[in-house]
N, C-alpha and C positions, 0 to 999 in steps of 0.2 A: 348279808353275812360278811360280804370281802369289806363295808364301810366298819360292821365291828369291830374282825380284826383289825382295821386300819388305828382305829380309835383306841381298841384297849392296848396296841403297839406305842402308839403316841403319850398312851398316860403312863407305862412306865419308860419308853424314855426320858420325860419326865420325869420323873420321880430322881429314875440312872445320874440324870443333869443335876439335878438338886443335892443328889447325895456327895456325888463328886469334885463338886463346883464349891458346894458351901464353905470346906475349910479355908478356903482360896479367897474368901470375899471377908475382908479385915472392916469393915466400915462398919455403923452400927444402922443407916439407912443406904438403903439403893435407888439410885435412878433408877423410872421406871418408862420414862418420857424422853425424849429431847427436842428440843428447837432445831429451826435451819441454819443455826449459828453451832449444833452444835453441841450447846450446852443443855443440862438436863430443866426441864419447867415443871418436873415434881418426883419428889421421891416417897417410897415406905419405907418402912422397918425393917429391916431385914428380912425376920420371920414371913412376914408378907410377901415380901418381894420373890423369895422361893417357894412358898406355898400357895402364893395365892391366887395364878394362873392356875394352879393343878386343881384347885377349888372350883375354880369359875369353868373350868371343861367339865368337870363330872355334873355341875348346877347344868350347864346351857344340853348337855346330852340327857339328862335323869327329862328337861322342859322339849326337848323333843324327842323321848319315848312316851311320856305324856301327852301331848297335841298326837302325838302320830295313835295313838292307841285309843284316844278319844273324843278326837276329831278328825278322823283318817280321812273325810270329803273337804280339808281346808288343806291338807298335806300334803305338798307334790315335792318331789326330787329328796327326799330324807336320805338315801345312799351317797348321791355326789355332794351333798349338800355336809354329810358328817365327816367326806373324806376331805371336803376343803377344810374345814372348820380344824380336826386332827391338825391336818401338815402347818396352817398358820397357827396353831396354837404353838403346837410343840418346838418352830423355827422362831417364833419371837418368844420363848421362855427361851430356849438355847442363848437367842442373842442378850436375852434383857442379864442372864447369868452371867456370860462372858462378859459385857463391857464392865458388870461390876465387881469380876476380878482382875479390871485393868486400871479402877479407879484408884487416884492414890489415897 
């Protein structure tokens, strides 16, 4: 129960970051990567780039309530396992947001 709230806490901060961030991001693609130099090694579209973490947590939660409800003998740790998954989602869409309302 304490991994869900964790989870449905993280999908709308999320969201909170996407809505608040996006007037702030002037460019028509965002870094989504970078190198040890620094510099970005790929970018989306924008539309993407704000949405499309928040995609890929609801896809990778929906594939383990799935494996967890119909293969519960392959399942082990789903609790610590959705409250990692939450805090790195939610801190790298925060970050991937912010450096690209610092891009020029």
């Amino acid at each position: 129960m304490t991994a869900e709230i964790v989870f449905w806490t993280a999908i709308v901060a999320m969201i909170a970051a996407t809505l608040y961030l996006a007037p702030r991001i002037t460019q028509s693609r965002m870094a989504m990567q970078w190198g040890i130099d620094g510099r970005p090694t790929w970018t989306a579209p924008k539309w993407a780039g704000m949405w499309g973490l928040v995609a890929v947590a609801l896809i990778l939660r929906a594939i383990i309530w799935a494996a967890a409800t119909w293969t519960p003998q392959f399942v082990h740790g789903v609790e610590p396992g959705l409250v990692l998954m939450s805090v790195v989602l939610v801190l790298s869409h925060v970050f991937v947001l912010w450096r690209a309302t610092k891009s020029d």
